[in-house]
N, CA, C and O atoms as a MOPAC input file, in Angstrom:
PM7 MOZYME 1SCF
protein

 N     98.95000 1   104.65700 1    76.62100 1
 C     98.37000 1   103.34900 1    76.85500 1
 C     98.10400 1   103.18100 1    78.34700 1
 O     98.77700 1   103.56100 1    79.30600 1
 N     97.07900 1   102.59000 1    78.30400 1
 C     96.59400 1   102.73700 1    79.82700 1
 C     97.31000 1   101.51700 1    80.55200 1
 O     97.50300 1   100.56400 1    79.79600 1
 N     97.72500 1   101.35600 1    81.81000 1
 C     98.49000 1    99.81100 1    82.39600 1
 C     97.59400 1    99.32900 1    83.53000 1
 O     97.16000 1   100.05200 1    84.42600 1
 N     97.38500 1    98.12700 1    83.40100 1
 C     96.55800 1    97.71600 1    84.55900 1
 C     97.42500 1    97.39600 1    86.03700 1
 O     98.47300 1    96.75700 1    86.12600 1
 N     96.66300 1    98.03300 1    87.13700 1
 C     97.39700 1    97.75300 1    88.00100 1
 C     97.52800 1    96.57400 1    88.50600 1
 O     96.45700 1    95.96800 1    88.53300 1
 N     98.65900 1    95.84200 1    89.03300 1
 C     99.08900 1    95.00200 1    89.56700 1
 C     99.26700 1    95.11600 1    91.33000 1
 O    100.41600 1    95.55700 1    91.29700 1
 N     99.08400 1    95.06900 1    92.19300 1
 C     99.20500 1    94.95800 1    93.75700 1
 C     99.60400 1    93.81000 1    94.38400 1
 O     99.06600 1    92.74800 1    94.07100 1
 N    100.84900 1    93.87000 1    95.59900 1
 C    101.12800 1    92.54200 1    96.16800 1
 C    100.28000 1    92.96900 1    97.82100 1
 O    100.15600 1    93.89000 1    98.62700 1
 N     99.94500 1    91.82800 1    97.61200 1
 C     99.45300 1    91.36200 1    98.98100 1
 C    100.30700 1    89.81800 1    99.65700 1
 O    100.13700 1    88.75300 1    99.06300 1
 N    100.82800 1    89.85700 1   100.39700 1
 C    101.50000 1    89.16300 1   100.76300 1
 C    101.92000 1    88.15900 1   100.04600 1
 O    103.02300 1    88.67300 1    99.85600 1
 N    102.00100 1    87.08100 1    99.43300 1
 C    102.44000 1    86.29300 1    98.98500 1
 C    101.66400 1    85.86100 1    97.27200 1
 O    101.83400 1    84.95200 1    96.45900 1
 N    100.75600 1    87.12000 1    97.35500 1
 C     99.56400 1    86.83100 1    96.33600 1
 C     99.71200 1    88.27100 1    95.41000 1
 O     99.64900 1    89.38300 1    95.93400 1
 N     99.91100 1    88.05900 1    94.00300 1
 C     99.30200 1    89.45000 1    93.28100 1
 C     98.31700 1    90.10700 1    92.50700 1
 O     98.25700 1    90.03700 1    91.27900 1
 N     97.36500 1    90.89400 1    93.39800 1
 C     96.12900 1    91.12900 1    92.68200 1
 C     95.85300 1    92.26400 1    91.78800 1
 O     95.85200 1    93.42700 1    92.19100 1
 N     95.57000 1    91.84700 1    90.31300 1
 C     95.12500 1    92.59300 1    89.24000 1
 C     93.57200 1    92.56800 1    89.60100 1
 O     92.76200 1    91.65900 1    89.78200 1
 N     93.49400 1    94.23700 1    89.63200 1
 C     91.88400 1    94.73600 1    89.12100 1
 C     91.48400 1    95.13400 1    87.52100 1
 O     91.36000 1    96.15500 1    86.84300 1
 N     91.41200 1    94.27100 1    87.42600 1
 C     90.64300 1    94.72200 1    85.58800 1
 C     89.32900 1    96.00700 1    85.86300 1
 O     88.14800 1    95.68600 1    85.99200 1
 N     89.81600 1    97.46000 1    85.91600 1
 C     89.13500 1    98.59400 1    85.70300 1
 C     88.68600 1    99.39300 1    84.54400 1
 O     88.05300 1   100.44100 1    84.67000 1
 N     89.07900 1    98.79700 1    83.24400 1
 C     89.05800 1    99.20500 1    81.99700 1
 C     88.99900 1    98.33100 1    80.72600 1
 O     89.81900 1    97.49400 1    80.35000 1
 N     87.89900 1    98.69600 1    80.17900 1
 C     87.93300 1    97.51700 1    78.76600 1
 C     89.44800 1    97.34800 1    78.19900 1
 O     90.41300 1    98.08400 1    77.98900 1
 N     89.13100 1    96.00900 1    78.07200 1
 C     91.17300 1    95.17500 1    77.65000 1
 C     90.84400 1    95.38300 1    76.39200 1
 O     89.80700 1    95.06700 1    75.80900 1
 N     92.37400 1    96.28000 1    75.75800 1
 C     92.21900 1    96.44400 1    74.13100 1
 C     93.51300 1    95.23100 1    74.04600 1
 O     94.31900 1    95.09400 1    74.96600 1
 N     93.53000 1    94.71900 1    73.26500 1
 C     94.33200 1    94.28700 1    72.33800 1
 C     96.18800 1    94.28600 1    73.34700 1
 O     96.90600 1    93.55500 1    74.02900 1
 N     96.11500 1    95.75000 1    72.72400 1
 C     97.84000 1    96.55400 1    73.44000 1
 C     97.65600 1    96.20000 1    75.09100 1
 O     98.57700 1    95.59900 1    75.64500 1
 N     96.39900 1    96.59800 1    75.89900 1
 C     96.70600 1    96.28900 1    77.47200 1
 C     96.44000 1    95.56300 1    77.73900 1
 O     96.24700 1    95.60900 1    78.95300 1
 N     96.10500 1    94.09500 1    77.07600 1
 C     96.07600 1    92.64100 1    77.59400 1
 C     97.42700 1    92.37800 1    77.18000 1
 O     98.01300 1    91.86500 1    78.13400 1
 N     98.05400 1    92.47700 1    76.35500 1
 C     99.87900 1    91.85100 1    76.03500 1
 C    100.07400 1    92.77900 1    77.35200 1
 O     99.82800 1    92.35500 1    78.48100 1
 N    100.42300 1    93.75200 1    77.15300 1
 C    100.73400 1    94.48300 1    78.16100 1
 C    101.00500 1    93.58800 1    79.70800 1
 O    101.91900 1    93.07100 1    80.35000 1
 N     99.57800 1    93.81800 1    79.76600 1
 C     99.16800 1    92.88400 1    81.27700 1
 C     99.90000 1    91.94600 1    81.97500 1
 O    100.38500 1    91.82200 1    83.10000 1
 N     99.78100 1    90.99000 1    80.38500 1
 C    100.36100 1    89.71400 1    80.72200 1
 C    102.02300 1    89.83000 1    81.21500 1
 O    102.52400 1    89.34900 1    82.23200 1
 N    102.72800 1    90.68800 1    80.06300 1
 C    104.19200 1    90.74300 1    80.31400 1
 C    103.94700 1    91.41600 1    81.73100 1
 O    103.99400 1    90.59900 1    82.65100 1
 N    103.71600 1    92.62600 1    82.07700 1
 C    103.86600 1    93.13900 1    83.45600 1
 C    103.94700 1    92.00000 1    84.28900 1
 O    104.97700 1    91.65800 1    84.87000 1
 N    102.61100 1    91.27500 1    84.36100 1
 C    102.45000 1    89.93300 1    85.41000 1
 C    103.45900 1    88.98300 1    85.33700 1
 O    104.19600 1    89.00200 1    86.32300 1
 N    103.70000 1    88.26000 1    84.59700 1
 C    104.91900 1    87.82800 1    84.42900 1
 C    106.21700 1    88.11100 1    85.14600 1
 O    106.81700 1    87.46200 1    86.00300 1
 N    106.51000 1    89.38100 1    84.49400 1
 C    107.57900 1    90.47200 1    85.20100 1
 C    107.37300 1    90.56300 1    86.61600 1
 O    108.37800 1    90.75100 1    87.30200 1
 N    106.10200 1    90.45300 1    87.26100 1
 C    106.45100 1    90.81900 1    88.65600 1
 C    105.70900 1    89.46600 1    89.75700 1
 O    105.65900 1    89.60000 1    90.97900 1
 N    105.42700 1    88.79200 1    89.35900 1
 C    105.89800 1    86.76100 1    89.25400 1
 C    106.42900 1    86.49700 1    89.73800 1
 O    106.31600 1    86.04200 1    90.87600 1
 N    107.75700 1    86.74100 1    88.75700 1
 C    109.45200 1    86.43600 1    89.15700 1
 C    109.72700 1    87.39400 1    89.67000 1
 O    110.62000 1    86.95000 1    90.39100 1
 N    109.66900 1    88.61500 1    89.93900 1
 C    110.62500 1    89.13300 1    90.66600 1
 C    110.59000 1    89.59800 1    92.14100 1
 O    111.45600 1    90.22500 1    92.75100 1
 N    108.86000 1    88.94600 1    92.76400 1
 C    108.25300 1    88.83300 1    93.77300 1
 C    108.14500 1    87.50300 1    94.03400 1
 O    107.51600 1    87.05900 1    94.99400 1
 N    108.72000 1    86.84600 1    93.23600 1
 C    108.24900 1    85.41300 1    94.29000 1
 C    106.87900 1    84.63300 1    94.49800 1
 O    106.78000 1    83.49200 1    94.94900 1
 N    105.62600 1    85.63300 1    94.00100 1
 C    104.94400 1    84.74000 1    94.08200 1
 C    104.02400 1    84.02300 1    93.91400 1
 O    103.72300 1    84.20700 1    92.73500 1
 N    103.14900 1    83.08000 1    94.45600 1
 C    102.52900 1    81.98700 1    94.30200 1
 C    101.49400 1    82.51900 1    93.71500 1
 O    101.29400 1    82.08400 1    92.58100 1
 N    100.71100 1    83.37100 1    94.12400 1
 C     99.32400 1    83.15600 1    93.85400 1
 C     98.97800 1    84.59900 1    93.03200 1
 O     99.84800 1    85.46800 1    93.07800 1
 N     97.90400 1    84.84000 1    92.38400 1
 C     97.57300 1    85.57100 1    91.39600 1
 C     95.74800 1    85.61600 1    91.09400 1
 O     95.00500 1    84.83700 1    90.49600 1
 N     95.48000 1    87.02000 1    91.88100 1
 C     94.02600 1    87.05300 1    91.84300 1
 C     93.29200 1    87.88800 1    90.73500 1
 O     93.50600 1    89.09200 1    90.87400 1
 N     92.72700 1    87.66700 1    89.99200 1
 C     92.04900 1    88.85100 1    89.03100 1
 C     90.67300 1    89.31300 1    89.26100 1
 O     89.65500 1    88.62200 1    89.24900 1
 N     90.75300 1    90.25400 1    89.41700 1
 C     89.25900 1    91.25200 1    89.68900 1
 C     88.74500 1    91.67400 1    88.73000 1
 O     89.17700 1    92.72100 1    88.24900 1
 N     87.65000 1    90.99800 1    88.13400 1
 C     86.69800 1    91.24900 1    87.49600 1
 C     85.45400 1    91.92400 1    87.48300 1
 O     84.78800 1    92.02900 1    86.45300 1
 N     84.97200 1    92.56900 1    89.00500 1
 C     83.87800 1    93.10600 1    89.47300 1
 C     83.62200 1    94.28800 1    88.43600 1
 O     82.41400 1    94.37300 1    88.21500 1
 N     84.26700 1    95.10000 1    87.82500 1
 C     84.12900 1    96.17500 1    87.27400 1
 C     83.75600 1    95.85000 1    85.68000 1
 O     83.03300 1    96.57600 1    84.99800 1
 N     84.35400 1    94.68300 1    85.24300 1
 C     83.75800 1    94.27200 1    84.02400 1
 C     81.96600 1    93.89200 1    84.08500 1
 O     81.35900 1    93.21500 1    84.91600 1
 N     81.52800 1    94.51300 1    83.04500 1
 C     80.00600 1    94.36400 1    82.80000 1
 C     80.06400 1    93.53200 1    81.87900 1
 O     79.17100 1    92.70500 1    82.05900 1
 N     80.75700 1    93.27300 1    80.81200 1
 C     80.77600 1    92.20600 1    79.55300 1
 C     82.20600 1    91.59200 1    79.27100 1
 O     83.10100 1    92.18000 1    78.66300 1
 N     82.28400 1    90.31300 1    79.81100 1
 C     83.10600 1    89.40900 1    78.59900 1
 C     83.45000 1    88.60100 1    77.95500 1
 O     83.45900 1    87.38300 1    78.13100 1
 N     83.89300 1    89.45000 1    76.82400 1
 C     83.60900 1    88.50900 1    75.21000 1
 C     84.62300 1    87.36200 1    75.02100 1
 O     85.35300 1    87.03500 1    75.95600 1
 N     84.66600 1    86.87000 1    74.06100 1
 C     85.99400 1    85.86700 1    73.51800 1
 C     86.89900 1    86.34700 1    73.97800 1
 O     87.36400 1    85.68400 1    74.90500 1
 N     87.55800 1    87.51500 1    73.69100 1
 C     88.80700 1    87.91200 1    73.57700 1
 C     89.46400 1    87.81300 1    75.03100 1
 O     90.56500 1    87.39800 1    75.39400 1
 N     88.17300 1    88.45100 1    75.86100 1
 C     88.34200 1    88.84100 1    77.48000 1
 C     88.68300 1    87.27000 1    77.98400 1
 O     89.75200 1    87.00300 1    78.53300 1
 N     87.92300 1    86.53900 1    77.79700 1
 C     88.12700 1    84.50400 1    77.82900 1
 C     89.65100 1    84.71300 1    77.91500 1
 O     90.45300 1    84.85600 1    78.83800 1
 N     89.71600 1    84.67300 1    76.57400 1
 C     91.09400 1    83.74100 1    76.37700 1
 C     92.42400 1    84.79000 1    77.05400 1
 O     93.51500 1    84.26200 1    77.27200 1
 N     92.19400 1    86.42200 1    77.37800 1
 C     93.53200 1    86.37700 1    77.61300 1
 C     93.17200 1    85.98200 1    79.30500 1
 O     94.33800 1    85.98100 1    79.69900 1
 N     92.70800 1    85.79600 1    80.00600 1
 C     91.97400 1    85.07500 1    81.07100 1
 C     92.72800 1    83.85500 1    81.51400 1
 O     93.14000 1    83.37300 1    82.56900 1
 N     92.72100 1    83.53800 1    80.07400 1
 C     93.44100 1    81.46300 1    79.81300 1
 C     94.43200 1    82.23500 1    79.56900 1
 O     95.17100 1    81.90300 1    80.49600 1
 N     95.04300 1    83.09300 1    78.95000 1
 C     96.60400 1    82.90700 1    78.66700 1
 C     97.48400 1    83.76300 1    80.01800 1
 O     98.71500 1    83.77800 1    80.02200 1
 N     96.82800 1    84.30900 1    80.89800 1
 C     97.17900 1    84.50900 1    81.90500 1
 C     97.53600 1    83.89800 1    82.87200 1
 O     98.50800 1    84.06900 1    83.60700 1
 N     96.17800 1    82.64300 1    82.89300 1
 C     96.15400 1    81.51300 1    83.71000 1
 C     97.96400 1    80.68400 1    83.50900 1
 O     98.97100 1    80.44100 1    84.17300 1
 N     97.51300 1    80.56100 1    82.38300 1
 C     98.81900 1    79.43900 1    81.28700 1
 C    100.29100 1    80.45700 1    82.14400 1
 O    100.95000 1    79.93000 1    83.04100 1
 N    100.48300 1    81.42800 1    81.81700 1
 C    101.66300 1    82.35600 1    81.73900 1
 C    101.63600 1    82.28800 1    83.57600 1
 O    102.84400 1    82.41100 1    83.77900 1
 N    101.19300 1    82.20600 1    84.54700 1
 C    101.31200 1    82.16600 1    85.83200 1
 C    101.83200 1    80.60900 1    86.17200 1
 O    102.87700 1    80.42200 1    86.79500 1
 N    101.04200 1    79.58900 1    85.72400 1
 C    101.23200 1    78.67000 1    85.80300 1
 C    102.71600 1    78.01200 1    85.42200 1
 O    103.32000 1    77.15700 1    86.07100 1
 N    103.03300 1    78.50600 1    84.47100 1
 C    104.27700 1    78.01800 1    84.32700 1
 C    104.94000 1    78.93300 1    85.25400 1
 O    105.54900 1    78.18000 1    86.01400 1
 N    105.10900 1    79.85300 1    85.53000 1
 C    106.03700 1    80.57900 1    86.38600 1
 C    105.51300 1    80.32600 1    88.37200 1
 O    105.79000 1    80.96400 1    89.38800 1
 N    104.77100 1    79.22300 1    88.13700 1
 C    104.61500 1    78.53200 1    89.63000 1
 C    103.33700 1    79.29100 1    90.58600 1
 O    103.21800 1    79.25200 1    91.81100 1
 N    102.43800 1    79.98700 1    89.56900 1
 C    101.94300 1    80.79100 1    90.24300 1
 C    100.41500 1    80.26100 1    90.11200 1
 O    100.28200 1    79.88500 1    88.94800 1
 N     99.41300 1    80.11000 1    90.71200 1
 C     97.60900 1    79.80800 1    90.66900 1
 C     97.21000 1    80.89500 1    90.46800 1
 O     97.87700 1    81.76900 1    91.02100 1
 N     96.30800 1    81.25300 1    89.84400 1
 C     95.52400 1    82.01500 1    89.29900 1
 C     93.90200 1    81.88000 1    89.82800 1
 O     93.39400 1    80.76200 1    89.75000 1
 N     93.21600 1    82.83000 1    90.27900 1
 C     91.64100 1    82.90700 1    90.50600 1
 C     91.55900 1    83.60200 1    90.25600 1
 O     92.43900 1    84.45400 1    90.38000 1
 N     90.11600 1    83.86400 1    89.54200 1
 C     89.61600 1    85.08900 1    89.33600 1
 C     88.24800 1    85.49500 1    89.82100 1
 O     87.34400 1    84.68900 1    89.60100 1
 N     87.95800 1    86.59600 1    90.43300 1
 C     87.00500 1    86.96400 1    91.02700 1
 C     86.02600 1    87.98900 1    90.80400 1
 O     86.30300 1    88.85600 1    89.97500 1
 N     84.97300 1    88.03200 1    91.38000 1
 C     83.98400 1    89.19500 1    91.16400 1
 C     83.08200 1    88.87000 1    90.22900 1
 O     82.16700 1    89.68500 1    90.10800 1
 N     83.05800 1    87.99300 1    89.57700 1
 C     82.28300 1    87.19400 1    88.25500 1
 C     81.11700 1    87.53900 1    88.69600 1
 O     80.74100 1    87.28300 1    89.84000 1
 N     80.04600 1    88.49500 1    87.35700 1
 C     78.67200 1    88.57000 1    87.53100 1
 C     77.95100 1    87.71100 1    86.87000 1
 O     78.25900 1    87.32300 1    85.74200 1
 N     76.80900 1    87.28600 1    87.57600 1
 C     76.28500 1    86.29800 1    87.09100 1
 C     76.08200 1    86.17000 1    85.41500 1
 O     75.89800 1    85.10900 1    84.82000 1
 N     76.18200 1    87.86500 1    84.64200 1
 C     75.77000 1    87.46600 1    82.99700 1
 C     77.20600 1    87.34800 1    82.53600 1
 O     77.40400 1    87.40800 1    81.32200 1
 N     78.16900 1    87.19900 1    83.30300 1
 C     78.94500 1    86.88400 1    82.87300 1
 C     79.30100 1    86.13600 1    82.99900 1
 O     80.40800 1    86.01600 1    82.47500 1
 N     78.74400 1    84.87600 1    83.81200 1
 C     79.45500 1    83.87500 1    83.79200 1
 C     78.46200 1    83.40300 1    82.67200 1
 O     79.09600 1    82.72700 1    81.86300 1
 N     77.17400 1    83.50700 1    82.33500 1
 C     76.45600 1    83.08200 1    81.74200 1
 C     76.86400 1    83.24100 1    80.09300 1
 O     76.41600 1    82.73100 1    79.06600 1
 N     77.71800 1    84.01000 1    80.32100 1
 C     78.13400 1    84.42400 1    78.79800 1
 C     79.17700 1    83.67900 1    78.26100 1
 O     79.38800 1    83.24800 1    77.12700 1
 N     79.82400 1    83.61500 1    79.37700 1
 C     81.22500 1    82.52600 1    78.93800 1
 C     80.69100 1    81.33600 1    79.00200 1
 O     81.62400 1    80.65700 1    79.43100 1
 N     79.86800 1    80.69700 1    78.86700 1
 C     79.51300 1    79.30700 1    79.13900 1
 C     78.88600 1    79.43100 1    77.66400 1
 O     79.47300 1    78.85300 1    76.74900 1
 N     77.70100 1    80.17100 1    77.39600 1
 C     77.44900 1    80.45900 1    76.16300 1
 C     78.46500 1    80.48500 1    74.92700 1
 O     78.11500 1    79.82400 1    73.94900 1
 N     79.73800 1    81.20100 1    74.85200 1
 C     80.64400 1    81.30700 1    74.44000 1
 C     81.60000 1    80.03600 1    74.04800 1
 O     82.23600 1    80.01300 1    72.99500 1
 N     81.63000 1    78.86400 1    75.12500 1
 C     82.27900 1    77.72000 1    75.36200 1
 C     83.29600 1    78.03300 1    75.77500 1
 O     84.19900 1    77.25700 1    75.46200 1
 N     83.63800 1    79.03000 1    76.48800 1
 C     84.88700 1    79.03200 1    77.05900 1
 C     85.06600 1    78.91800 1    78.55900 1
 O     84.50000 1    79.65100 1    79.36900 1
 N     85.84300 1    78.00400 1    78.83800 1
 C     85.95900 1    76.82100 1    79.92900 1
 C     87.25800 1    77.46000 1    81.02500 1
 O     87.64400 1    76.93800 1    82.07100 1
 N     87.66200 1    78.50900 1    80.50300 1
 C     88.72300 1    78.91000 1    81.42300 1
 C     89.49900 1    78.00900 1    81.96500 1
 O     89.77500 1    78.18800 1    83.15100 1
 N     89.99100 1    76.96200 1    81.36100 1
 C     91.09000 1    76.05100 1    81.66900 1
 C     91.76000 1    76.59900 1    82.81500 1
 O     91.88800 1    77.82200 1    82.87500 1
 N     92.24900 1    75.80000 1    83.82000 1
 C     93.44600 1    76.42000 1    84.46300 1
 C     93.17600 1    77.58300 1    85.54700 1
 O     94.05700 1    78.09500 1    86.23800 1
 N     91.71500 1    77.93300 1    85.57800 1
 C     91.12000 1    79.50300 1    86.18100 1
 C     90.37200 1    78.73400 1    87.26600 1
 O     89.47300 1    77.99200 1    86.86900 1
 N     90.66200 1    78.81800 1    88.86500 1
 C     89.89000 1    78.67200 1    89.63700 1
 C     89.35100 1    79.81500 1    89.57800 1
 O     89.94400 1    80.64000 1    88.88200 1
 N     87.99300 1    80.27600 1    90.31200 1
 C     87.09400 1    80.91000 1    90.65100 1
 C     86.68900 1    81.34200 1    91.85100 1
 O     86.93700 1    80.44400 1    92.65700 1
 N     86.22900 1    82.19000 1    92.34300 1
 C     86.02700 1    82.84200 1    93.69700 1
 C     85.00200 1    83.50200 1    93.79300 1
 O     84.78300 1    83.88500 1    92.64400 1
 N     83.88000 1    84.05200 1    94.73600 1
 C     82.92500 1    85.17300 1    94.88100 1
 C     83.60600 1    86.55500 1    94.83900 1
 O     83.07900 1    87.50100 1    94.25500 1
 N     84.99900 1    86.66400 1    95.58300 1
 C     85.04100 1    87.91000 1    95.94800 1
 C     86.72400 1    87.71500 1    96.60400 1
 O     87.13800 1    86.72700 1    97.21100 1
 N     87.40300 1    88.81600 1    96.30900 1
 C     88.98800 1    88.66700 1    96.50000 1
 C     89.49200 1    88.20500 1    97.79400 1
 O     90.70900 1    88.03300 1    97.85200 1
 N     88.54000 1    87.88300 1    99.23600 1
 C     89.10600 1    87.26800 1   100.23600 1
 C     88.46300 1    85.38900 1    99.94900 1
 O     89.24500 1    84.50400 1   100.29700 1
 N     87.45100 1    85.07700 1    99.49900 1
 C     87.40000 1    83.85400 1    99.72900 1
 C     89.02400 1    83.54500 1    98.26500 1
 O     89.94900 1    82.81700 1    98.62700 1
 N     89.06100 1    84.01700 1    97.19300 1
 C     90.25100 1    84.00900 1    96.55700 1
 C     91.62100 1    83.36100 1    96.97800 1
 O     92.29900 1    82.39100 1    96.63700 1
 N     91.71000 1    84.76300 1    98.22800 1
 C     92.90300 1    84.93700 1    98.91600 1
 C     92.88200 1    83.21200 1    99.66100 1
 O     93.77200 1    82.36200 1    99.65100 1
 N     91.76200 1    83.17600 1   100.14600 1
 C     91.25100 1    81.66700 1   100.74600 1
 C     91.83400 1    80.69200 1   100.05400 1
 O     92.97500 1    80.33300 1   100.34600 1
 N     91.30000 1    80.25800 1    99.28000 1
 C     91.62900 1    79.32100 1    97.43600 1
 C     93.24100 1    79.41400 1    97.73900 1
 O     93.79400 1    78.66600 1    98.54500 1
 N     93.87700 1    80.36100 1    97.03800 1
 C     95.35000 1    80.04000 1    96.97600 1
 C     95.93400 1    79.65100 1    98.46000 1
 O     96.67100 1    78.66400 1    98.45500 1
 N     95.73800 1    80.21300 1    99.59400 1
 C     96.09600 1    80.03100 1   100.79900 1
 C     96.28900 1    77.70400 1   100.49300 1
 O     97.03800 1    76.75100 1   100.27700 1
 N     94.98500 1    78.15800 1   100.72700 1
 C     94.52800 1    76.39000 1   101.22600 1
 C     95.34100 1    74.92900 1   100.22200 1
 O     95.69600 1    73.76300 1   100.39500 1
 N     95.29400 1    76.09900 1    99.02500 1
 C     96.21300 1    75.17900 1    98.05800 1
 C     97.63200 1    75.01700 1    98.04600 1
 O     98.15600 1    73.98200 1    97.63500 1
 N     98.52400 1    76.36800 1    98.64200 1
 C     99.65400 1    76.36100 1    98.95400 1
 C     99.68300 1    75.07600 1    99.93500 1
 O    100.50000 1    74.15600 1    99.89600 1
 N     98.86300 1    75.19600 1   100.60400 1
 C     99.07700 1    74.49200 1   102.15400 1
 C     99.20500 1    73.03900 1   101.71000 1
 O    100.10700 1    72.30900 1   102.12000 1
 N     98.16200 1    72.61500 1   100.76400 1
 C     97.90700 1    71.13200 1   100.43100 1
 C     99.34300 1    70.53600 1    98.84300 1
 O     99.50400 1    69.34600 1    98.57600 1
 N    100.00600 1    71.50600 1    98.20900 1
 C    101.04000 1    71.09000 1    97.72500 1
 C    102.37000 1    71.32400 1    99.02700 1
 O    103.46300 1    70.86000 1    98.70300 1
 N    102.32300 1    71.71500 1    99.82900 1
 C    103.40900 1    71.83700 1   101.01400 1
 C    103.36500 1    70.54700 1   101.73700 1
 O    104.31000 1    69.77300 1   101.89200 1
 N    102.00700 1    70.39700 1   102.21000 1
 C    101.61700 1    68.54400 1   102.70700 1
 C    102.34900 1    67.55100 1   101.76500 1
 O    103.13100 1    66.68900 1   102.16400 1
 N    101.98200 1    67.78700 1   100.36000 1
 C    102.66700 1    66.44700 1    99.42800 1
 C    103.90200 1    66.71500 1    99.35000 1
 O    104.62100 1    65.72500 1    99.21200 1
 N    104.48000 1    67.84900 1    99.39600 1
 C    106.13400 1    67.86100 1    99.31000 1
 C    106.79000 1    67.50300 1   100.32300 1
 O    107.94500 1    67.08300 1   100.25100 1
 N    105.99200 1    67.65000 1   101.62800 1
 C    106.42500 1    67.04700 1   102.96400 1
 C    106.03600 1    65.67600 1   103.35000 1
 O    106.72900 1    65.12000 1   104.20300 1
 N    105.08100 1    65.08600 1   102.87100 1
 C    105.04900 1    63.64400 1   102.47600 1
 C    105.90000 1    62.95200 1   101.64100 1
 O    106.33300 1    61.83900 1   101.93900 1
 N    106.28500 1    63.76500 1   100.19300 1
 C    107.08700 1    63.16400 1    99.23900 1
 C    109.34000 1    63.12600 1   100.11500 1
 O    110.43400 1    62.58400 1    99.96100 1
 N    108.81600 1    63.85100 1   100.70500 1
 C    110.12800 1    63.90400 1   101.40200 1
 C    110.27200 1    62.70600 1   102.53400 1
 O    111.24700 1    61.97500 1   102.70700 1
 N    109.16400 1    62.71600 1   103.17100 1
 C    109.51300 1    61.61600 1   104.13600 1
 C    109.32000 1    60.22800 1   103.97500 1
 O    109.47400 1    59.31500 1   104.78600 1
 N    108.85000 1    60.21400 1   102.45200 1
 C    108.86600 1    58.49400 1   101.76300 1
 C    110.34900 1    58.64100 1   101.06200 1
 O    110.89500 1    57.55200 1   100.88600 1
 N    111.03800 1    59.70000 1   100.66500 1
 C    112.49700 1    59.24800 1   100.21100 1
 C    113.35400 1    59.25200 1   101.80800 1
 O    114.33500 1    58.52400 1   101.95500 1
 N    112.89300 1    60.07900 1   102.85200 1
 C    114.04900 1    59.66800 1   103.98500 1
 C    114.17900 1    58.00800 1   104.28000 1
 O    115.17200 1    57.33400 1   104.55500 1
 N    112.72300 1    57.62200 1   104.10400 1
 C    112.42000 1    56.04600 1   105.00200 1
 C    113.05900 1    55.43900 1   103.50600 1
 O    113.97300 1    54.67500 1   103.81900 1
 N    112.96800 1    55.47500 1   102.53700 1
 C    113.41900 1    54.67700 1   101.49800 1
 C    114.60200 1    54.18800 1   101.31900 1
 O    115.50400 1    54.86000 1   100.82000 1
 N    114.79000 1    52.63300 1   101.80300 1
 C    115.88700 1    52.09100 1   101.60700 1
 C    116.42600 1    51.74600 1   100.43700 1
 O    115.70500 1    51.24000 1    99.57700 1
 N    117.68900 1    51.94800 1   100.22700 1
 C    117.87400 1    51.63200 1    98.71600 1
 C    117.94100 1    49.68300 1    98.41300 1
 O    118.08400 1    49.24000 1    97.27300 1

């Protein structure tokens, strides 16, 4: 069974989708990602799509259940490299990629999660300094 690679880049882990997803290496995928989530710590989660020429339903949704499976484990998800018939296809399709920001290309990506870390760090550091001033 073939395994898709997974790579950390600093605080971010980027999957290149290089091979049509059967069935076995999308579960696959997902558990790996998962697995190394938690045991890296972290936030952000890029998927490379440049090498895909077509995708169908199936490619959609494990897309969304990737999204879903990061998300709960604290992590954003983008995915990148999207060719134009493919985005055209998933729209055709109705699939909305819930939960999937989007990118041109794995540094504006890297961009995306950066800027978003930054702007939930602002509200947690705001939400902190309305409970210091808060008198009971």
């Amino acid at each position: 069974m073939e395994r898709v690679p997974i790579l950390k880049i600093g605080d971010i882990l980027l999957v290149s989708i290089l091979v049509d997803m059967s069935d076995q290496t999308a579960v696959q995928l997902q558990e790996d990602l998962a697995e190394r989530i938690v045991a890296t710590g972290c936030h952000g989660v890029i998927i490379d799509i440049t090498a895909l020429d077509i995708v169908d339903s199936f490619v959609g949704r494990m897309l969304s259940t990737i999204a879903s499976i990061s998300k709960v484990l604290d992590a954003e998800t983008v995915v990148v490299g999207m060719r134009p018939a493919v985005a055209i296809t998933l729209v055709e399709l109705g699939l909305s990629l819930n939960g999937i920001r989007t990118a041109l290309n794995v540094e504006r990506g890297m961009e995306l999660i950066a800027a978003s870390r930054a702007d939930d760090w602002d509200a947690v550091l705001v939400d902190d300094e309305d409970t210091e001033t808060a008198t009971p």
